[in-house]
C-alpha positions in Angstrom: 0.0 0.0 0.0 2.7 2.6 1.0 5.3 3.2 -1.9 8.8 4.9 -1.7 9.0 8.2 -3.1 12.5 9.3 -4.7 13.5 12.7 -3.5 12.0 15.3 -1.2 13.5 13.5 1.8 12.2 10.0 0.9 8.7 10.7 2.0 6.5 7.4 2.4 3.0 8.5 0.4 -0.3 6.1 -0.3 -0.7 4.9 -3.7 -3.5 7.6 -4.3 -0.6 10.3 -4.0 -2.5 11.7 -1.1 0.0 14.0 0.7 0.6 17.7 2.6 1.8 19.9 -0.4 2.5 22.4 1.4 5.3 21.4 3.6 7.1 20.3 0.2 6.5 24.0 -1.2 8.1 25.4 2.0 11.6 25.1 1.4 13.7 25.3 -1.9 12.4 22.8 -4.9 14.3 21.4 -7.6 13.8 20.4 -11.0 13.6 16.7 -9.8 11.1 18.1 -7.1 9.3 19.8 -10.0 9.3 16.5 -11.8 7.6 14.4 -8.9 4.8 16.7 -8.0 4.1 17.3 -10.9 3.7 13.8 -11.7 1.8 13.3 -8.2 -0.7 16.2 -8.9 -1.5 15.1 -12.8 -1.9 11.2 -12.0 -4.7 12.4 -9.0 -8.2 11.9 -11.4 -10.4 14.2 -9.1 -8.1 16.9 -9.1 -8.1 17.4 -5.4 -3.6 18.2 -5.5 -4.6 20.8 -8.2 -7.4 22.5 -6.3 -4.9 22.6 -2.9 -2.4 23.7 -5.1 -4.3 26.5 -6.4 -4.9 27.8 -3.0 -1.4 27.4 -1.8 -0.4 30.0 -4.5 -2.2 32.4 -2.3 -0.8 31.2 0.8 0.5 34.2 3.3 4.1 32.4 3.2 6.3 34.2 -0.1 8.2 30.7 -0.6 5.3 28.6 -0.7 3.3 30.5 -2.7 5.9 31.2 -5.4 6.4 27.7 -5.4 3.2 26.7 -6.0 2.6 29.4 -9.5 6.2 27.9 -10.6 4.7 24.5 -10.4 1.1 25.3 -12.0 4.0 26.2 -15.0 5.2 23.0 -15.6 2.0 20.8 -15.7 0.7 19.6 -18.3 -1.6 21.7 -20.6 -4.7 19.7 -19.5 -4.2 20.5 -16.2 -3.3 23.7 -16.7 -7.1 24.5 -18.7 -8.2 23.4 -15.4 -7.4 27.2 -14.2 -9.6 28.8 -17.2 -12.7 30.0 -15.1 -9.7 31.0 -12.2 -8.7 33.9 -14.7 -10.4 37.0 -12.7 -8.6 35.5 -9.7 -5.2 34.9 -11.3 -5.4 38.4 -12.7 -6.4 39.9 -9.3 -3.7 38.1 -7.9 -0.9 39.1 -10.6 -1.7 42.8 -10.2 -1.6 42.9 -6.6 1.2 40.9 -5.0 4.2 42.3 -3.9 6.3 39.3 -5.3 7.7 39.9 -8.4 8.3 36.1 -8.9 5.0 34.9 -8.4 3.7 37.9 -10.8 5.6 36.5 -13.1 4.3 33.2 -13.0 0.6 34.0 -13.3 1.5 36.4 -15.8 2.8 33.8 -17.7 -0.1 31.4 -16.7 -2.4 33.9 -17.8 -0.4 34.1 -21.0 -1.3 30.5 -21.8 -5.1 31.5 -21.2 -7.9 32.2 -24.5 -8.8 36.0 -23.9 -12.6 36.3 -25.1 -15.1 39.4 -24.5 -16.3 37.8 -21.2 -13.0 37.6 -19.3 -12.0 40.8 -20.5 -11.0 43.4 -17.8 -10.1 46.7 -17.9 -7.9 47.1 -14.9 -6.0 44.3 -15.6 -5.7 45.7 -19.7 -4.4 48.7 -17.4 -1.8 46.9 -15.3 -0.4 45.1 -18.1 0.1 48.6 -20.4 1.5 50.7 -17.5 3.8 47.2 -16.1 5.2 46.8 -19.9 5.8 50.8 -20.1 7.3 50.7 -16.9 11.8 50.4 -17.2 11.6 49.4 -13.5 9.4 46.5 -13.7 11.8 43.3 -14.7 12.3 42.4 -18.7 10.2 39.4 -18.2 7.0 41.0 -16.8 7.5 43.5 -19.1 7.8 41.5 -21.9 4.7 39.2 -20.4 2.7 42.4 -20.0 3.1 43.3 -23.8 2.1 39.7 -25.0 -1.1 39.6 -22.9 -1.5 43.2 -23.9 -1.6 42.5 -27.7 -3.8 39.3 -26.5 -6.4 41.6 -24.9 -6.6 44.5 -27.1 -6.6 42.3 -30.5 -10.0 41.5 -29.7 -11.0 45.3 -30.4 -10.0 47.3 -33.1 -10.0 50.9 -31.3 -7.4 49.2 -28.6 -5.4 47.8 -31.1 -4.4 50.5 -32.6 -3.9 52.1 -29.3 -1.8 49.6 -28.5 0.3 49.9 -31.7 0.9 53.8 -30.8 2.6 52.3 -27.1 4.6 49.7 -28.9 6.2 52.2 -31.5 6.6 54.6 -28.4 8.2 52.3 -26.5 11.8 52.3 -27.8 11.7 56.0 -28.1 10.8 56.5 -24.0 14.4 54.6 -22.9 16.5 51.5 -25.0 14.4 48.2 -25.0 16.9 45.1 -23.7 17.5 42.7 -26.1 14.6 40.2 -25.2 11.8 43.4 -25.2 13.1 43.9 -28.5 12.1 40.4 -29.8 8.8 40.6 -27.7 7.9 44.1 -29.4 9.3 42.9 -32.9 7.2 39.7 -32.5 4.0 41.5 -31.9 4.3 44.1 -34.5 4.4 41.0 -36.8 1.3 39.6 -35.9 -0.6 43.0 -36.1 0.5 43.1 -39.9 
């Protein structure tokens, strides 16, 4: 009934992968860490390790929460759909956390999201626009912020070609690193 695990301190779990996630997101995780629970969270059918996953990413502890976003990035696609109808709270969550890691992450979970007319916020729209204006925010939520940007506003016209005026702004406001450059240059493509 009990089966070995490899890593994370040789923790004895059930065969049903029952276990407390969040003392394994307390301290630092690994890539073979990564690999395990991911594996653990994706082979549970009812999808009870994603749903206490989800809430550990708003736990009040910075490591565990962090943790738990960079592991919702490396499951699998299907369980990944399973935060579509969580996108107002991901957003929320991404616009006001003081870690920039974990913003980061849900930016880049939100990234992997369809944007339709319904899940369409303005204040989030906002965020993203000032964040990928912004030369003190980090290159990666910058260039995040632009993508979802271009995701948002392409479903309207008018706030595409708002959109178009920042990006060609852009460079001019201060020199774009090297990867913004790619993110801008990829976009423009797509708008052609």
């Amino acid at each position: 009934d009990l089966v070995r695990s490899r890593g994370l301190g040789d923790v004895y779990k059930r065969q049903d992968y029952s276990c407390d996630l969040r003392s394994k997101l307390l301290g630092r995780i690994h890539e073979n860490d990564i690999r395990e629970l991911c594996h653990m969270i994706q082979c549970c059918e009812n999808h009870s390790l994603t749903e206490q996953l989800y809430k550990l990413m708003f736990d009040a502890d910075k490591r565990v929460s962090d943790n738990a976003a960079w592991l919702f990035t490396h499951l699998a696609p299907a369980h990944q759909r399973w935060l579509y109808p969580k996108c107002n709270e991901l957003m929320q969550e991404a616009m006001h956390t003081p870690s920039e890691t974990k913003c980061r992450l849900l930016l880049t979970l939100l990234a992997a999201q369809p944007f339709r007319e319904e899940n369409l916020r303005t204040d989030f729209l906002d965020f993203c626009m000032s964040r990928m204006t912004s030369s003190g925010s980090p290159t990666g939520i910058r260039a995040l912020c632009m993508k979802l940007s271009y995701l948002q506003c392409q479903l309207y016209p008018e706030l595409l070609a708002e959109f178009r005026s920042a990006l060609e702004m852009l460079e001019e406001a201060s020199p774009l690193s090297p990867a913004l450059k790619v993110a801008r240059k990829n976009i423009l493509k797509k708008m052609r």
